[in-house]
Every structure is written in C-alpha cells, then in structure tokens.
C-alpha positions as CSV (number, residue, x, y, z in Angstrom):
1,X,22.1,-122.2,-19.6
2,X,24.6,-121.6,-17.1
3,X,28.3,-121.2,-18.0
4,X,30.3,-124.1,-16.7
5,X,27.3,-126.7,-16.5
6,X,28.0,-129.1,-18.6
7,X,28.3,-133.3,-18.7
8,X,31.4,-133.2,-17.0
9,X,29.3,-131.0,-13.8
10,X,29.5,-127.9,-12.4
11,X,32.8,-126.6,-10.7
12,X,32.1,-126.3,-7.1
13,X,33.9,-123.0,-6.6
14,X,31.9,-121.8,-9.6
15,X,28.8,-123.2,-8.5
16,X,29.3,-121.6,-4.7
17,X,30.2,-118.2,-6.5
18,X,27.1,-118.3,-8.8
19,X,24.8,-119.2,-5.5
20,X,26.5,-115.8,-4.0
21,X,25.8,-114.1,-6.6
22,X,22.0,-115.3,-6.5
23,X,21.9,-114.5,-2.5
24,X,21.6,-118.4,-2.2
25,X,23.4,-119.7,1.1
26,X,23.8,-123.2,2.2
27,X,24.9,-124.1,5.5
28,X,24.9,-127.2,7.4
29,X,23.4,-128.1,10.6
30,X,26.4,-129.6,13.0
31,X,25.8,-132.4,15.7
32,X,22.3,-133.2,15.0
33,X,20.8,-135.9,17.4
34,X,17.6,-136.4,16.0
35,X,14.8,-135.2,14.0
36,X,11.1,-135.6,14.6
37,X,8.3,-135.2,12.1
38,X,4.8,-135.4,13.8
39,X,1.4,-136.6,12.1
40,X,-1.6,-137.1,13.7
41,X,-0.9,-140.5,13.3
42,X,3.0,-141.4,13.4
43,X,6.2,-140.0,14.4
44,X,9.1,-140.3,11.4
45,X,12.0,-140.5,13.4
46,X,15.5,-139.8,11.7
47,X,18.2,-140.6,14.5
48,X,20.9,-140.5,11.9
49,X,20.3,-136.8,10.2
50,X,22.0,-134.7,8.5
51,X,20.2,-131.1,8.1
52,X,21.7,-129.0,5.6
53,X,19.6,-125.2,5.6
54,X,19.4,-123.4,2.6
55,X,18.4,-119.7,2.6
56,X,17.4,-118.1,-1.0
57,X,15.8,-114.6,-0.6
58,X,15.0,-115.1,2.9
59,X,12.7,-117.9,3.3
60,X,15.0,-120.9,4.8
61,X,14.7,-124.4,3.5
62,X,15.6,-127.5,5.6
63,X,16.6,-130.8,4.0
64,X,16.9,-133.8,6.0
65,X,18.5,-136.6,5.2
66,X,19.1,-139.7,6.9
67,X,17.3,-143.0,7.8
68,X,13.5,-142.6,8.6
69,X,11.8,-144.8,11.2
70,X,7.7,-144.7,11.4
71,X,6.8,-145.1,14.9
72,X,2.9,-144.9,15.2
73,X,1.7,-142.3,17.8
74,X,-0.2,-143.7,20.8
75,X,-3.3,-141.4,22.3
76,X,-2.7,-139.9,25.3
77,X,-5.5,-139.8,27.8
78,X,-5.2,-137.0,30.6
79,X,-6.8,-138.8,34.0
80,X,-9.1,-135.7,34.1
81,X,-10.9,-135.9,31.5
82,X,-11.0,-140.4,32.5
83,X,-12.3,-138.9,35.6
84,X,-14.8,-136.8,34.3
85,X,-16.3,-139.3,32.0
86,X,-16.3,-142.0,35.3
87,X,-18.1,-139.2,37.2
88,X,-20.5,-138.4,34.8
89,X,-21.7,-141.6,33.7
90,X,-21.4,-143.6,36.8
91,X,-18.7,-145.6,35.7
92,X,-15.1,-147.1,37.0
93,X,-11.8,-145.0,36.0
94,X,-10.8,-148.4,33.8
95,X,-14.2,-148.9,32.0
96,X,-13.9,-145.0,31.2
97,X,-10.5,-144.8,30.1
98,X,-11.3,-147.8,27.5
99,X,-14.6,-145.9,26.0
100,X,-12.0,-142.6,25.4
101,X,-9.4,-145.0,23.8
102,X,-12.2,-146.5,21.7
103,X,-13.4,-142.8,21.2
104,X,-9.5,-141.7,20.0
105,X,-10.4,-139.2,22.9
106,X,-13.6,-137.7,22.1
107,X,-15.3,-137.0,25.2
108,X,-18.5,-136.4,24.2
109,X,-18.4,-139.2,22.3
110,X,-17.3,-141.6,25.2
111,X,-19.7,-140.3,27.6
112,X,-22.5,-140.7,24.9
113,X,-21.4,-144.6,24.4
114,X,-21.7,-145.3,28.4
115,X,-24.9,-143.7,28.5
116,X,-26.7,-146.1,26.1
C-alpha cells in the first residue's frame, strides 16, 4: 500500500511528489471552448469542458469533463455526386438527392434504385 493513503485520503503534496516520482504529470487544459466527439452517427458536444491531460510514461491521456449534448449527425450530400446520379439515370437533381439520402449516400446504391 502506499504510505499516507489512508481513510482520512491522501496528502496532496504527497500525492503530487509520489506522481513525480512515478514520471506521472497532470496538467490542465486552460480556456477550453468546446469539445467534439464524432461517431458515425452523433456528435457528443461538451460546451462546458474541462480537459485535464495526464502524461504517465509518455502516452498522454485526456479526460473530459463537463456536460455532454448528443446531437445526431445529418448526411451530407456533395451536388456532384446528386449530379451524377441525375445524369446517369435520367432523373431531376431533387428526385436524385432524395434516392442518396434514402441510400445514407451510397451511390451505387441510389443509382441502382432509380434504375428499377
């Protein structure tokens, strides 16, 4: 066990000087606006962080903490590749762009559904 730790906590002096020691350093992140974690799916949006980084033998680890907000991720649909499904199945720009939304962007996919 480590000298110190006990029910009553560590001493933080003692705890910094044993992190030292250990080549552990912690240092915090200042005037953070946001952070953005993004899935295929949803953005979690913390507009309130706090990052604190801590390095231990090199390898840096970031911890976040704040108030998360899931804000789903809409496709985007470049207006070449709507044009290039209009042009190659004969279609308008509109009824295109709705078969590559309904195709989450596959163009193969959305030219295949026009064509039948």
């Amino acid at each position: 066990m480590f000298p110190g730790v006990g029910g009553r906590g560590m001493n933080p002096a003692k705890m910094k000087q044993m992190m030292k020691q250990m080549g552990i350093s912690i240092d915090e992140i200042p005037n953070v606006e946001q952070v953005i974690i993004r899935t295929p799916d949803v953005d979690i949006v913390f507009n309130d962080a706090n990052v604190t980084v801590m390095n231990a033998q090199g390898a840096d680890t970031y911890q976040v903490v704040g108030t998360p907000e899931k804000v789903p991720r809409k496709l985007e649909i470049p207006d070449d590749d709507v044009r290039l499904v209009a042009e190659q199945t004969g279609v308008s720009e509109a009824e295109a762009r709705k078969a590559l939304e309904q195709a989450n962007g596959d163009l193969a996919e959305a030219i295949l559904a026009l064509s039948s």
